[in-house]
C-alpha positions as CSV (number, residue, x, y, z in Angstrom):
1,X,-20.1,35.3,-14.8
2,X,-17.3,33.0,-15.3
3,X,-18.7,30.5,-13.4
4,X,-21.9,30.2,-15.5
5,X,-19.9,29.3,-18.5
6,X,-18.9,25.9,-19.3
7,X,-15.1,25.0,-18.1
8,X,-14.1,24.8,-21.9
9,X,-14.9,28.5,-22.8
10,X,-13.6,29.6,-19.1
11,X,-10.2,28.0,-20.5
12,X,-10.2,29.5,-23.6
13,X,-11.6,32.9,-22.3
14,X,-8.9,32.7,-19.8
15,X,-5.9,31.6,-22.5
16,X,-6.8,34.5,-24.6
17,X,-6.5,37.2,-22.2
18,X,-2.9,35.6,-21.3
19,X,-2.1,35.6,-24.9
20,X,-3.0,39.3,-24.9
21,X,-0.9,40.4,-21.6
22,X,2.3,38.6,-23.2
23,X,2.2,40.3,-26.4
24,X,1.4,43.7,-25.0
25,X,4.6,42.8,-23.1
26,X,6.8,42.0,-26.2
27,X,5.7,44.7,-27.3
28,X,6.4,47.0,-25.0
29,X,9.8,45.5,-24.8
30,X,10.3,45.8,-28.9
31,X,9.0,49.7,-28.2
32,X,11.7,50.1,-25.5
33,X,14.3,48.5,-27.5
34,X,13.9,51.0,-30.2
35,X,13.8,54.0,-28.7
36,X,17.3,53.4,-27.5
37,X,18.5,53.4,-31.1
38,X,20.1,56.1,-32.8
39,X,18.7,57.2,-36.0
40,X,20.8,57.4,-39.0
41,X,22.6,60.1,-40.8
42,X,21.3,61.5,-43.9
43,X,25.2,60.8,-45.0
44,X,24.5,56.7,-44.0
45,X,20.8,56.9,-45.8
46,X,22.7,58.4,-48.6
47,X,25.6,55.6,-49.3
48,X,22.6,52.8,-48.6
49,X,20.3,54.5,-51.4
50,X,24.0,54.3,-53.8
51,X,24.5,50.6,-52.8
52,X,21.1,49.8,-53.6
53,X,20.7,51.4,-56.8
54,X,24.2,50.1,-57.8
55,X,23.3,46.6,-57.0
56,X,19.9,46.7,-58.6
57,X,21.4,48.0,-61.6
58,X,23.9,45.2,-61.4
59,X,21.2,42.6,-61.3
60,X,19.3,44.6,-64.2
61,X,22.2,44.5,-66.2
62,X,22.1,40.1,-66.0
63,X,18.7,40.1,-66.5
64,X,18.5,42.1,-69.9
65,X,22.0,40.4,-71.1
66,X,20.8,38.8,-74.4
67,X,22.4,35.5,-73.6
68,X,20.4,35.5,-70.6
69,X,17.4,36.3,-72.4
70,X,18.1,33.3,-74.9
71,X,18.3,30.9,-72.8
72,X,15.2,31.8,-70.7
73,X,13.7,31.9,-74.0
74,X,15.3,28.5,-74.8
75,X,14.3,26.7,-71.4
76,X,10.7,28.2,-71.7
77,X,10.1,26.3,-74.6
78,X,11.8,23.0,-73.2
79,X,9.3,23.5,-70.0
80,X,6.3,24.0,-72.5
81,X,7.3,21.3,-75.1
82,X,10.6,19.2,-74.1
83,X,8.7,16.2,-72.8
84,X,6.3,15.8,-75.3
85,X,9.2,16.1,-77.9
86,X,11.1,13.5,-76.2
87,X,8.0,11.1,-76.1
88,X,7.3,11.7,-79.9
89,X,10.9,10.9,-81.2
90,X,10.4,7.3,-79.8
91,X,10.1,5.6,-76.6
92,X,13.0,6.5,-74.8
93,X,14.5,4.2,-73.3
94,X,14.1,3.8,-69.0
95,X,18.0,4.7,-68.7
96,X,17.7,7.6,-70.2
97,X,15.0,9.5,-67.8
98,X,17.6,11.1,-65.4
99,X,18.6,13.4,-68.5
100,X,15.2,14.3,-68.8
101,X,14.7,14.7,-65.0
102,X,18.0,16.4,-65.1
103,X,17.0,19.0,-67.7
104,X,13.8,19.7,-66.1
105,X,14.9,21.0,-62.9
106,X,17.5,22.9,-64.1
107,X,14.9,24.6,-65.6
108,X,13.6,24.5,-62.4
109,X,15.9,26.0,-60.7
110,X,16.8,28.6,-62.9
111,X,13.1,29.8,-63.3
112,X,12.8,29.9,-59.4
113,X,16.4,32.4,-59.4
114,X,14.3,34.4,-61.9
115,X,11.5,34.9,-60.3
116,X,13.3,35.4,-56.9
């Protein structure tokens, strides 16, 4: 009954069965690609599971350092309050906006390496 539909759904009816035939064929490539591979030893799993512990404990360890914590403490105040501070000490001056700019995406940045 293809011939009773109009050309555009005969197109797309036709486009989504190729779709479907080429990804049934990656995937029967990505199936045969794996079962060629040789599971690991339980000795391998093992030193993986260390590494990973050690290196999250690493990264734990920076996170709960208390100088850490003070001066995410420190910049979460300056991104809640810093610009309004800086607006009511006095007009700053134009020139001095990069420092402000500056400052913020340091901030920035180190809230992103945080949450990351």
């Amino acid at each position: 009954r293809i011939g009773a539909m109009p050309a555009r759904s005969a197109m797309a009816g036709m486009f989504r069965v190729m779709r479907s035939s080429s990804s049934s064929l990656r995937l029967r490539g990505r199936l045969s690609a794996t079962e060629d591979h040789q599971p690991h030893s339980s000795e391998d799993e093992e030193e993986v599971q260390k590494k990973e512990a050690r290196l999250k404990m690493f990264f734990m360890d920076i996170a709960e350092n208390k100088w850490v914590t003070g001066v995410n403490i420190f910049f979460t105040v300056f991104a809640l309050y810093g610009a309004d501070v800086w607006e009511l000490l006095g007009p700053p001056p134009i020139s001095a906006d990069p420092v402000l700019h500056t400052m913020s995406m340091l901030v920035f940045l180190f809230f992103c390496v945080e949450f990351a």
